[in-house]
C-alpha positions as CSV (number, residue, x, y, z in Angstrom):
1,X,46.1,11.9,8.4
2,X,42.8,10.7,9.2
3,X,40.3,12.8,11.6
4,X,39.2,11.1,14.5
5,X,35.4,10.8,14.4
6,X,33.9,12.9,17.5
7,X,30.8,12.0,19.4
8,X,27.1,13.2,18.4
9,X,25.1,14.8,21.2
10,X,21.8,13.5,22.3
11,X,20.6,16.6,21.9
12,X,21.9,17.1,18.4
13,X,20.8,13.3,17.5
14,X,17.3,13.4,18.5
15,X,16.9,16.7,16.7
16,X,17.9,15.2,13.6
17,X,15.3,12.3,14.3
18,X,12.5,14.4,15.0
19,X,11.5,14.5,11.2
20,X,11.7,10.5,11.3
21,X,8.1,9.1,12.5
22,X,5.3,7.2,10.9
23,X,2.3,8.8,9.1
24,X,-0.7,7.3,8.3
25,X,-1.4,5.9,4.6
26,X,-3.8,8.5,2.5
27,X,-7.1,6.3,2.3
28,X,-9.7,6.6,-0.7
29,X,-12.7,5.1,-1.6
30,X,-12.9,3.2,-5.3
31,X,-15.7,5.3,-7.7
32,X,-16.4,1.0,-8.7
33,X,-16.3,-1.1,-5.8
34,X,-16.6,1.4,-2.9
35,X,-14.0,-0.4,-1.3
36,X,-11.8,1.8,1.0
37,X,-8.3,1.4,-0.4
38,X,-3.9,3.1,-0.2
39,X,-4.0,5.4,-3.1
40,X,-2.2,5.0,-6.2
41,X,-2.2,1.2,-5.1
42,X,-3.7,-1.3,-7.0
43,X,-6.1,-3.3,-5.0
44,X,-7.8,-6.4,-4.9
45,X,-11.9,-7.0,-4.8
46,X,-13.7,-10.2,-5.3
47,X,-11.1,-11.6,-6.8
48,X,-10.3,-8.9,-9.5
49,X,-7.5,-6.3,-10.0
50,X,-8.7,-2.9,-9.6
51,X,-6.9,0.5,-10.3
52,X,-8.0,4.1,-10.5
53,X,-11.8,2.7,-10.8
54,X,-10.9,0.0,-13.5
55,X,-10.3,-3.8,-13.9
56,X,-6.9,-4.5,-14.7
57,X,-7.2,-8.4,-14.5
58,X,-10.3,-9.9,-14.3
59,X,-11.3,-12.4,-12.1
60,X,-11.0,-16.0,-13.6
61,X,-14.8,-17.6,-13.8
62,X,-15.5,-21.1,-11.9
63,X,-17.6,-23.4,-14.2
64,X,-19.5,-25.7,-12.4
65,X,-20.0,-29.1,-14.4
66,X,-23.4,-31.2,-13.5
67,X,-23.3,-34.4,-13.8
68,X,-27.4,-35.1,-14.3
69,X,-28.2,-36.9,-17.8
């Protein structure tokens, strides 16, 4: 036969949640750049994929055409 489900305290629930809260992101600062960024995130800087100090995709170059003769 099924058990009836009993009621949780509120003192027993919110000592189960106590553990539960929101920390703060560990910042660094890329060796490269110098660009504060999460760790073990990539990140992006002037329009280049950066990880652990290197370029993982480089930024694509804008050519400028002139139209002087």
């Amino acid at each position: 036969m099924a058990h009836p489900k009993s009621r949780i305290s509120k003192q027993r629930k919110r000592k189960r949640r106590t553990h539960k809260k929101a920390i703060l992101p560990t910042l660094s600062t890329c060796p490269t750049t110098g660009e504060v960024h999460e760790r073990h995130r990539a990140f992006w800087s002037e329009g280049s994929l950066y990880y652990k100090g290197q370029v993982v995709i480089q930024a694509e170059e804008v050519i400028e055409e002139d139209g002087e003769e």
